[in-house]
C-alpha positions as CSV (number, residue, x, y, z in Angstrom):
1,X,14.3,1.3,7.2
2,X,13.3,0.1,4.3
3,X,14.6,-2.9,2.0
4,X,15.9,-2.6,-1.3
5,X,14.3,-4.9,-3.9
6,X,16.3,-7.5,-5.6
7,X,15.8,-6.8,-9.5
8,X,15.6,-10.9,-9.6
9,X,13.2,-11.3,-7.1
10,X,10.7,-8.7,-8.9
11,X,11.3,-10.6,-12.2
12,X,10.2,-13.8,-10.5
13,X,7.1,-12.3,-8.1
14,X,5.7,-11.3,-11.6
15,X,6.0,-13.6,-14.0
16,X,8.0,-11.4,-16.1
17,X,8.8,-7.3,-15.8
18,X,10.4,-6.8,-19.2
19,X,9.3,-3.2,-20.6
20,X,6.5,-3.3,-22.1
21,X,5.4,-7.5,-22.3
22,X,2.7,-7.7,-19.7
23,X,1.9,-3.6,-20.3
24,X,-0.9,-4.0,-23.6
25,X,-2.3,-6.8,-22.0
26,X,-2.7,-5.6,-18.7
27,X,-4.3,-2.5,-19.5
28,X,-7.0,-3.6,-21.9
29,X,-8.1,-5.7,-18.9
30,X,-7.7,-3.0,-16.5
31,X,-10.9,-0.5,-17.7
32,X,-13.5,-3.1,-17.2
33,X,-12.8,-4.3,-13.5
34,X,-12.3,0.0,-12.0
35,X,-15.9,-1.0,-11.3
36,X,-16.3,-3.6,-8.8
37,X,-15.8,-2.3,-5.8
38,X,-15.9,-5.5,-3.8
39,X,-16.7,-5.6,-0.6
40,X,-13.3,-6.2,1.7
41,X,-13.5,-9.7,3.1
42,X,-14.1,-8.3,7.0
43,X,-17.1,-7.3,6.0
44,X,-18.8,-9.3,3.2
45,X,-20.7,-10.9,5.6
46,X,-19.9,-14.5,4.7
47,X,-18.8,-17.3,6.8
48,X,-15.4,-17.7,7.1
49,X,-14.7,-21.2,7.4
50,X,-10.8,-21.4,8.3
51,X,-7.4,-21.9,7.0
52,X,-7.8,-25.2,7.9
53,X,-10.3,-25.8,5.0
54,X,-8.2,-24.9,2.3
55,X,-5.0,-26.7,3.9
56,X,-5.4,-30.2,2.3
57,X,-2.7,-31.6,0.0
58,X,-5.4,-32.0,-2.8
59,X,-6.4,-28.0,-2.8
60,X,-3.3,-25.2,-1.5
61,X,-1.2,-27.7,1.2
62,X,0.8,-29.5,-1.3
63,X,4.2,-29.5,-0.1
64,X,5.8,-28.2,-3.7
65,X,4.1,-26.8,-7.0
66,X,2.0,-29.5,-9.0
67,X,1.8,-29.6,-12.6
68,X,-1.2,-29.9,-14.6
69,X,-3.2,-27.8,-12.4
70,X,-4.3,-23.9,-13.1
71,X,-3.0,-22.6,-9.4
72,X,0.0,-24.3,-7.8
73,X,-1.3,-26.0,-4.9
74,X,1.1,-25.4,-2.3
75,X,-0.3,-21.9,-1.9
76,X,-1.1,-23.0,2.3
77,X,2.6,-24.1,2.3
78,X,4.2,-20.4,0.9
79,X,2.5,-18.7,3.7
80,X,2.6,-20.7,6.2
81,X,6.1,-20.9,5.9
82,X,7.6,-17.7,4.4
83,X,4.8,-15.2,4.4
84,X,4.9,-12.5,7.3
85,X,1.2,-12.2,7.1
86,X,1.1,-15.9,8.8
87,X,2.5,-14.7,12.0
88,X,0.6,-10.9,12.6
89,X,-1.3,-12.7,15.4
90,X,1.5,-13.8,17.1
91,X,2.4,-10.6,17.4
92,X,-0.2,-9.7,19.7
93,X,1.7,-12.2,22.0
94,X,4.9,-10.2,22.5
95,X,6.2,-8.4,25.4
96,X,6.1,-5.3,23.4
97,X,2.5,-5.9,22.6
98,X,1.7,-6.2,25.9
99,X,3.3,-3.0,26.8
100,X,1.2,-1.2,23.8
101,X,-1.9,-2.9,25.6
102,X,-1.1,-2.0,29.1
103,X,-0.9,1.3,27.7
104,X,-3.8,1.7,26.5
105,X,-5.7,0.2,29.2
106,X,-6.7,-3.2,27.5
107,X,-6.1,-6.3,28.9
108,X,-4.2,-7.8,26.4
109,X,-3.7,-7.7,22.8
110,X,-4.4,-10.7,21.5
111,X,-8.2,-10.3,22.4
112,X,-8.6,-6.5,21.9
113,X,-10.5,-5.7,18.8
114,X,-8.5,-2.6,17.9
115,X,-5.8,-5.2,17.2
116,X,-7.1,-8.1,15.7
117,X,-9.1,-6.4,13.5
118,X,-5.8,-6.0,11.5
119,X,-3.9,-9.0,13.2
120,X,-6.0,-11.1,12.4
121,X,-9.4,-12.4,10.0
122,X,-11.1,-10.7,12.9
123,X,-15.2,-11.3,11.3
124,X,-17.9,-11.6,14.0
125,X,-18.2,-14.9,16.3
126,X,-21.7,-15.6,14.1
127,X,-19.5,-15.9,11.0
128,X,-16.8,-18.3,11.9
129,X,-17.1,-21.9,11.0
130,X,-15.8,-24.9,13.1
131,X,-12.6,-24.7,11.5
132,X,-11.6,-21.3,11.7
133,X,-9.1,-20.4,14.3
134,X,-8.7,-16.8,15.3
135,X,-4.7,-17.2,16.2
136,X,-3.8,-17.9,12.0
137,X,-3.8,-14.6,11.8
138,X,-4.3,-12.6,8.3
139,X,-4.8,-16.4,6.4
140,X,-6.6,-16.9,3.3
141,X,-10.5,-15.6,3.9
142,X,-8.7,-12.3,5.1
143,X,-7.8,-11.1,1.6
144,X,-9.7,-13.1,-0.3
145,X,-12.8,-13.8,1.3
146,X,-15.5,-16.0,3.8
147,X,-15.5,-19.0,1.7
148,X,-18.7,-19.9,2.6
149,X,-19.8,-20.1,-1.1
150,X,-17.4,-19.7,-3.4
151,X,-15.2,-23.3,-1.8
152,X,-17.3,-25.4,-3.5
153,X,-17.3,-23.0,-7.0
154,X,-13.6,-22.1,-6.9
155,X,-12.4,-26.1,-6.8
156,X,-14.5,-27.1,-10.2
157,X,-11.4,-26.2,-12.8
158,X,-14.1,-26.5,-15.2
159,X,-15.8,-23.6,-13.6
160,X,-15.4,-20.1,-14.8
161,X,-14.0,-17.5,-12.2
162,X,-16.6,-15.0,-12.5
163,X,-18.8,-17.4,-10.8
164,X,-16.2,-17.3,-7.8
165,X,-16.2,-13.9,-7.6
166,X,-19.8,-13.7,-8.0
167,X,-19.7,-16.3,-4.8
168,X,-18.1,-14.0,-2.7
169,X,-14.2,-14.8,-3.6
170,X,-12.3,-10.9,-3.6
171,X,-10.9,-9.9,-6.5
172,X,-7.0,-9.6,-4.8
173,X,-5.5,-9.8,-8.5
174,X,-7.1,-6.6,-9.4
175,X,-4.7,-3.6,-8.8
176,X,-7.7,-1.2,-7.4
177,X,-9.7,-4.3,-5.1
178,X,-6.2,-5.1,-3.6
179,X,-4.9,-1.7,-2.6
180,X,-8.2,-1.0,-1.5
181,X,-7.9,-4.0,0.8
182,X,-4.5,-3.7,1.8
183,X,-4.7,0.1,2.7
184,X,-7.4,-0.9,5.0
185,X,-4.8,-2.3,7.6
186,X,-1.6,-0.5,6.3
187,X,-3.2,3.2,6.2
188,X,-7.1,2.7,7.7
189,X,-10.4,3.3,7.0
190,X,-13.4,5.1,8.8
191,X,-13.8,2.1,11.2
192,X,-9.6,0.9,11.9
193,X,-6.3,2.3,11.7
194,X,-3.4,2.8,14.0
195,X,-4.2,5.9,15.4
196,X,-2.0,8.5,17.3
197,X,-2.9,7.0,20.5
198,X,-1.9,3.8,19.6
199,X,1.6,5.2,18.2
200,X,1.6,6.7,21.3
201,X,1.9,3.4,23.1
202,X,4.3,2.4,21.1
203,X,2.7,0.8,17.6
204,X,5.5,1.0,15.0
205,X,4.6,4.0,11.9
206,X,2.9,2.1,9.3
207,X,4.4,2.5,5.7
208,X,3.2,1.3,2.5
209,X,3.6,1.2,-1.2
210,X,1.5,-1.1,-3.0
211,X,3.8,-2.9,-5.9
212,X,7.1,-2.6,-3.3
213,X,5.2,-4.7,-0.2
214,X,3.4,-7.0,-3.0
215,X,6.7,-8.0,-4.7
216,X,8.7,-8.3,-1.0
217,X,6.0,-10.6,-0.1
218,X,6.5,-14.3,-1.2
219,X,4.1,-14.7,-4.6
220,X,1.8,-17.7,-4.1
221,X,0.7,-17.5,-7.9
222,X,2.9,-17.5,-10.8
223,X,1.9,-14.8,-14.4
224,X,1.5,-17.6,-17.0
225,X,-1.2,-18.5,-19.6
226,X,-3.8,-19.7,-17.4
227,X,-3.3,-16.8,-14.8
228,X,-3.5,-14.0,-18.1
229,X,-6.5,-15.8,-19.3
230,X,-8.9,-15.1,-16.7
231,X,-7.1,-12.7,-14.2
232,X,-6.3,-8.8,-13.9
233,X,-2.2,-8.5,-14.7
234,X,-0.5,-5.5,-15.5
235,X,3.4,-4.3,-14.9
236,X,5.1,-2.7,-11.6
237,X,4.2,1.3,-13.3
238,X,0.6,0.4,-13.6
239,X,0.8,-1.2,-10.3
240,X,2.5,1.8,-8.6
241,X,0.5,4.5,-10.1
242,X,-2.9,2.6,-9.1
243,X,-1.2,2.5,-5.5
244,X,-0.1,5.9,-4.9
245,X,-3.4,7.1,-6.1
246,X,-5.9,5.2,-4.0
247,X,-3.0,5.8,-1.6
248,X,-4.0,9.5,-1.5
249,X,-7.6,8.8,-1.9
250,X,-7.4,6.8,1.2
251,X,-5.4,9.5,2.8
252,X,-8.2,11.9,1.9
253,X,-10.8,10.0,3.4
254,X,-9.4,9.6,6.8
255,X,-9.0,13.3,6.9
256,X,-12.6,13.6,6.2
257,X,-13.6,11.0,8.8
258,X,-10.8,10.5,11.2
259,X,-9.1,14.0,11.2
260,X,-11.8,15.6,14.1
261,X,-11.4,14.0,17.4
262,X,-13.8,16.3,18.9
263,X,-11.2,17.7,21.3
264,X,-8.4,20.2,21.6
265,X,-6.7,18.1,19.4
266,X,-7.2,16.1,15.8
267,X,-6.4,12.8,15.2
268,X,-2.3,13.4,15.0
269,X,-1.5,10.2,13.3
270,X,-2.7,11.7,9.8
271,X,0.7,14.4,10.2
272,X,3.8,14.5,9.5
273,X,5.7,12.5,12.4
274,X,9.0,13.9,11.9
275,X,7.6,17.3,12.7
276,X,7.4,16.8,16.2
277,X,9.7,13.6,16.9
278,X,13.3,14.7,16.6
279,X,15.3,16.3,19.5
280,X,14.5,19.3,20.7
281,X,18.4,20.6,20.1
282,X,18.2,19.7,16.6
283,X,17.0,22.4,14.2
284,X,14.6,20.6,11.6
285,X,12.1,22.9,10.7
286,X,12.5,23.9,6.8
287,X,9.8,25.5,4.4
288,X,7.9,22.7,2.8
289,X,6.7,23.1,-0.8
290,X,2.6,23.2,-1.2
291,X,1.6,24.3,2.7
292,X,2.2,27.4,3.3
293,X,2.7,27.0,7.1
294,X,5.2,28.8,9.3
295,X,7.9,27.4,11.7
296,X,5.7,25.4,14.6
297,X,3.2,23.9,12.4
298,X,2.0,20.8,12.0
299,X,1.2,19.8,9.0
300,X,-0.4,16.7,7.0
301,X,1.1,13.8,5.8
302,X,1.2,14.5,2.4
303,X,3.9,11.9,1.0
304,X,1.3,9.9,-1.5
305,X,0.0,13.6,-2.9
306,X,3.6,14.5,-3.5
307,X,4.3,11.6,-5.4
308,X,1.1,12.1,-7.9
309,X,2.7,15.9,-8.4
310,X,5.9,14.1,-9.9
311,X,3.1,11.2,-11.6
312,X,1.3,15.1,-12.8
313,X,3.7,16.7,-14.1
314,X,4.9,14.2,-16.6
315,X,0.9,13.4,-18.1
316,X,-1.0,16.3,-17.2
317,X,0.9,19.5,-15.8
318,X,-2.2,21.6,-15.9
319,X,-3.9,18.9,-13.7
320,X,-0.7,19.1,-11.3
321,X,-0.7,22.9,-11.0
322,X,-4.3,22.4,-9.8
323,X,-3.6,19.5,-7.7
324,X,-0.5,21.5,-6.1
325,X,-2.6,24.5,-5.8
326,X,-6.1,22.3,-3.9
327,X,-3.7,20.9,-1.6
328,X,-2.5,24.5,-0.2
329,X,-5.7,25.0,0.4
330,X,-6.4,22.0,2.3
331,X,-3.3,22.1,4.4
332,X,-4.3,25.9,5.2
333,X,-7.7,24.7,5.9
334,X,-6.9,21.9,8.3
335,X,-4.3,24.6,10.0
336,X,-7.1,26.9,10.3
337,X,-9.8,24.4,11.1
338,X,-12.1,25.2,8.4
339,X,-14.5,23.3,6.7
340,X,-13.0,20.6,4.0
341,X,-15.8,18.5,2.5
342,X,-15.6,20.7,-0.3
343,X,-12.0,20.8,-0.5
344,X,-11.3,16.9,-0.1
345,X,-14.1,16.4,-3.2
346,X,-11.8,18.5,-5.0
347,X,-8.8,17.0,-4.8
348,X,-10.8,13.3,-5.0
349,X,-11.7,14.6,-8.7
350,X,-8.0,15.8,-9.9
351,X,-6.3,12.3,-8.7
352,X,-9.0,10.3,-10.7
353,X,-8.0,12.2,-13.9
354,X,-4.6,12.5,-13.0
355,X,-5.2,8.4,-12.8
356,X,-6.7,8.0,-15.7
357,X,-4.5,10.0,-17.8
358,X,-1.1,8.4,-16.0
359,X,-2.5,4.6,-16.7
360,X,-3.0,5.5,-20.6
361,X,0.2,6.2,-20.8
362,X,2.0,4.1,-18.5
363,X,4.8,2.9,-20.8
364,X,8.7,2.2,-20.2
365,X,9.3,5.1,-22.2
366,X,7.1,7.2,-19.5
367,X,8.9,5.4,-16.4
368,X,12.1,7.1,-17.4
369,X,10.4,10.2,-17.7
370,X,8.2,9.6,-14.1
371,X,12.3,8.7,-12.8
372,X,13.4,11.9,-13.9
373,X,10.6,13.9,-12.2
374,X,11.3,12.4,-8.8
375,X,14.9,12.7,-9.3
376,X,14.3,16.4,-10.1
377,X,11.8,16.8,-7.0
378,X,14.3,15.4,-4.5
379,X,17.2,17.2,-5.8
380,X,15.2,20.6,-5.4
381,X,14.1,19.1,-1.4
382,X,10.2,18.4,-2.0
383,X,11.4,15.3,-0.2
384,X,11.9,17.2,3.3
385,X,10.1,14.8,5.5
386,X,11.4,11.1,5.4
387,X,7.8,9.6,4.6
388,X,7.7,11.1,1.0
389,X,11.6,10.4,0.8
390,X,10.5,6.7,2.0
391,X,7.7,6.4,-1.0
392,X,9.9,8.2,-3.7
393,X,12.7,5.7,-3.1
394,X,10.3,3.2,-3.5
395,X,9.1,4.1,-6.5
396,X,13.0,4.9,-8.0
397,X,13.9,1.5,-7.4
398,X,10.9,0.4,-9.3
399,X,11.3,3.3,-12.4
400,X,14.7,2.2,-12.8
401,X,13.5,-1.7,-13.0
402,X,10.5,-0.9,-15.9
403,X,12.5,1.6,-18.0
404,X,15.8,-1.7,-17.9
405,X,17.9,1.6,-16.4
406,X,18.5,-0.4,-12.7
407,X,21.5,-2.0,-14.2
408,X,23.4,1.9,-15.6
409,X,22.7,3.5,-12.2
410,X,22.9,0.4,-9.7
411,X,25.6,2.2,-7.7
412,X,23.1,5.6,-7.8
413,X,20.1,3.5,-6.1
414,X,22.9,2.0,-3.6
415,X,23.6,5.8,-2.4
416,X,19.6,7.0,-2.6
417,X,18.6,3.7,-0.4
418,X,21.6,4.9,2.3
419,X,20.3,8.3,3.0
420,X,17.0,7.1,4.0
421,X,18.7,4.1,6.2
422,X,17.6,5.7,9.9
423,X,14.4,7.5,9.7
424,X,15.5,9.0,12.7
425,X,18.7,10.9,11.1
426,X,17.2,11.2,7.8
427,X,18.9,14.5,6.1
428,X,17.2,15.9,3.2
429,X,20.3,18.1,1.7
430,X,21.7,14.6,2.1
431,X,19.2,13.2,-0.6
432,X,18.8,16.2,-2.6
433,X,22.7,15.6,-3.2
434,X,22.7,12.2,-4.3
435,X,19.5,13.1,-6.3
436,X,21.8,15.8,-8.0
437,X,24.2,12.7,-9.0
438,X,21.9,11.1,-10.8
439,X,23.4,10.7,-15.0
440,X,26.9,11.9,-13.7
């Protein structure tokens, strides 16, 4: 189930979220940073000294906000205390975790790779310093970095913050460097990602939408003049379209590296779940838009690419017709088991100009019209299988926040967040009616 997003809570997580004040800004700073490419903290082969080392009162453990200082200082506090990245390790130390690692034949959880290396700050023994402590879980190095040699930089407020990030510090306030690094442990890369066999024993689906999960996490940072002056910021839109993009990038990418298991059968986690998970007495099966696959098949998960035909459609329809008409051909390809490196490069090349033509004009004025896209989508069922009815809820809540509509259709999003309530008895006609609503 997912949560709806308290229109409050967003306002506060960044800064501010009325149309259009943070949208100029944030996009003339966007262009220059698409080429960094950082490398993700787990492997940017510095030492990672510990949590420990940035917990004192006089850096991030202050107990409450200081004034007079660029950062708050009580950044250790926020997630120690509210932030649910604090506790991924304990986790591992559950009864149902157990269970998952009985299941797979591991020992335990808490010491198996395949789990900590998203449970936890899970760097080589050779790059731990005396402080670190493998049970804090995803703490500070694991987004932003082995400290190693960037502590000493980052604490000079005199210093610039280029020579941070030059130092090794990861660029988290960039919208591309951060969904790359939170898409490594919330969709997977060539190297981690909860595979079918770890479903299988009984992992939970993974879902993810890169503004929703950054604004329900607790903000350890606050969108003022010193933050502006030297940082990446942009609005929820920009931060949403940058998400479902690299989303679908990602996506692409496992299929190229993870989809072939070398066996009878491919690496099922990159499907459609529901296709196969629902009871056997239930009829589910309904023609989905875009595959071309009869009754029986199994197809891709394909819930990020659906979004970017809404995102399409409203900046570029000739790029969406292509994009719709590539990703036939890959779900026919991957049903046939044909070749799809030229395929996948395809379709890399469409979302990057649907990207680049969706952040130019990535205005409140475009949110309503991206709004009434999806709203049109669902109400003629592209949202058959809950995954993309998960992300397009998602992304209403947040249209209706940047185009100042949430408070004319709050009873509307009420309705659209109760049909996707129980992923298990999740009823498309049952959105595409409420979608039909929408204005009424």
């Amino acid at each position: 189930m997912i949560r709806q997003i308290d229109c409050s809570r967003r306002n506060r997580a960044l800064g501010s979220n009325k149309p259009g004040l943070l949208l100029l800004a944030g996009l003339a700073l966007l262009l220059p940073w698409f080429a960094l490419s950082a490398e993700l903290p787990q492997a940017d082969g510095q030492q990672h000294l510990g949590v420990a080392t940035c917990a004192s009162g006089v850096c991030h453990g202050s107990v409450r906000p200081r004034t007079g200082s660029d950062v708050l200082q009580n950044e250790y506090v926020t997630w120690s205390q509210r932030d649910r990245h604090r506790v991924a390790y304990q986790t591992l130390l559950t009864k149902q975790s157990q269970q998952i690692a009985d299941n797979l034949g591991l020992a335990n959880a808490h010491e198996a790779g395949v789990c900590l290396d998203c449970h936890a700050d899970n760097v080589p023994e050779a790059l731990r310093g005396t402080k670190f402590v493998i049970s804090d879980g995803v703490g500070c190095e694991a987004c932003h970095g082995g400290a190693e040699n960037y502590m000493s930089v980052h604490a000079d407020s005199a210093a610039k913050r280029q020579l941070s990030l030059d130092a090794g510090l990861y660029p988290t306030d960039v919208a591309v460097e951060r969904a790359s690094l939170c898409l490594s442990c919330h969709l997977g890369t060539a190297e981690k990602m909860a595979s079918h066999d770890i479903m299988g024993a009984g992992h939970p689906r993974l879902a993810f939408e890169l503004d929703t999960f950054g604004i329900l996490q607790p903000a350890h940072y606050v969108v003022d003049a010193d933050y502006r002056a030297e940082k990446w910021h942009g609005q929820s839109l920009t931060v949403w379209i940058i998400g479902q993009t690299r989303s679908a990038t990602a996506a692409l990418n496992l299929i190229a590296t993870r989809l072939d298991k070398g066996g009878l059968f491919p690496e099922l986690a990159l499907f459609d779940c529901q296709a196969c998970h629902h009871a056997m007495s239930e009829p589910r099966w309904q023609a989905a838009n875009g595959t071309g696959l009869p009754p029986g098949s199994v197809r891709l998960n394909d819930a990020n690419f659906v979004m970017l035909f809404a995102i399409g459609q409203v900046v570029a329809p000739a790029l969406e017709s292509t994009l719709r008409e590539q990703m036939l051909g890959l779900h026919q390809a991957v049903a046939q088991r044909q070749p799809l490196a030229t395929r996948i490069a395809a379709i890399r090349g469409v979302i990057q100009q649907i990207e680049d033509r969706a952040l130019a004009a990535a205005t409140p004025q475009k949110a309503a019209q991206f709004l009434q896209a999806l709203v049109n989508a669902g109400a003629d069922g592209e949202f058959g299988d809950y995954v993309a009815a998960e992300q397009a809820v998602m992304a209403i809540d947040m249209l209706l926040n940047v185009a100042d509509l949430r408070d004319q259709h709050g009873d509307w999003l009420n309705l659209v967040y109760s049909t996707v309530g129980d992923e298990d008895h999740y009823d498309p006609s049952q959105l595409a009616a409420v979608m039909l609503e929408f204005g009424h």
